[in-house]
C-alpha positions as CSV (number, residue, x, y, z in Angstrom):
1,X,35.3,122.8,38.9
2,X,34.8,123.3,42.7
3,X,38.7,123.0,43.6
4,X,38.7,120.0,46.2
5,X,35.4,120.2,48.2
6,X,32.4,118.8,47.2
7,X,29.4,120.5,45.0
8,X,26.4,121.2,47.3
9,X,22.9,120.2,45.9
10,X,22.1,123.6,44.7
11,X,26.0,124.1,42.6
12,X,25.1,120.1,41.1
13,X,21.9,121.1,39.9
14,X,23.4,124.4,38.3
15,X,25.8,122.2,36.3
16,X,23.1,119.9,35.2
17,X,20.7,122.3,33.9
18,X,23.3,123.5,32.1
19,X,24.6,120.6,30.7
20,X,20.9,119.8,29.6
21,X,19.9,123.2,28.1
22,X,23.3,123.2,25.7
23,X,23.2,119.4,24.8
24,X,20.7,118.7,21.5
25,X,18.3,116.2,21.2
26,X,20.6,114.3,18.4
27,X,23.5,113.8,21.0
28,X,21.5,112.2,23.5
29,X,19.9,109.3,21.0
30,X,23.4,108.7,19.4
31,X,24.7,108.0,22.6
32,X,21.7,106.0,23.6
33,X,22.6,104.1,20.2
34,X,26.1,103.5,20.8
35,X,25.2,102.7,23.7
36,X,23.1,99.5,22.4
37,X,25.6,98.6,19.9
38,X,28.4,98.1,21.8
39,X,26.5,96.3,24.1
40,X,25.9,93.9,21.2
41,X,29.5,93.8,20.7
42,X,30.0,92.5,24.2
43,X,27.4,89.6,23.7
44,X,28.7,88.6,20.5
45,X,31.9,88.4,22.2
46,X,30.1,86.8,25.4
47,X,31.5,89.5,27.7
48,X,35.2,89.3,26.7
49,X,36.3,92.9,26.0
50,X,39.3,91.3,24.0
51,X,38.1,93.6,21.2
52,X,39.0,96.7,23.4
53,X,43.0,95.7,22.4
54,X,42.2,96.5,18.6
55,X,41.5,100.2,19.8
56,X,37.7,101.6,20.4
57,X,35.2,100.3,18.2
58,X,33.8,102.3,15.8
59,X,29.9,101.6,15.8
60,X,29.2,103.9,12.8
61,X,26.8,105.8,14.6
62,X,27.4,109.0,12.2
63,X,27.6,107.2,9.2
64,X,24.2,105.6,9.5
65,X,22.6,108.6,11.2
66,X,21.3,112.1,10.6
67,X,20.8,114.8,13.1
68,X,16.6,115.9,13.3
69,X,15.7,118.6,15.3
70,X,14.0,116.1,17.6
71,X,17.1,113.7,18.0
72,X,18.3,111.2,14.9
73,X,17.0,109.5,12.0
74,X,18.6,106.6,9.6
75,X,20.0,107.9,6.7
76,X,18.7,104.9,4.7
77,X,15.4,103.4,5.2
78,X,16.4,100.0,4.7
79,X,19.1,100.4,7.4
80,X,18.6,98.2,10.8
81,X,20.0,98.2,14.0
């Protein structure tokens, strides 16, 4: 963004309050959720990333989620984790 010098402090924290005013609520807990499934993935596979060779794993964060205007809910009650 910057060509090939670094950002100084003040052009970094530009960027970021950007970044933070135009990203919603939703996108931020489904990748805090994605985050925590495919970390499951990785213990059930007890660290081997041998499951990375069948393409990315789809977690079905959007299937089993809906957008709120304060981040994400289940779509199903019954739903876990």
């Amino acid at each position: 963004m910057y060509g090939h010098t670094e950002a100084n402090i003040e052009q970094t924290w530009r960027t970021v309050e950007t970044v933070w005013s135009e990203t919603a609520s939703s996108e931020v807990a489904r990748a805090f959720l994605l985050a925590y499934r495919v970390m499951g993935i990785i213990i059930e596979e007890q660290g081997n990333n041998g499951f990375l060779s069948h393409g990315t794993p789809h977690c079905n964060v959007r299937r089993d989620y809906i957008d709120t205007p304060t981040g994400i809910r289940r779509k199903h009650a019954d739903m876990f984790l």
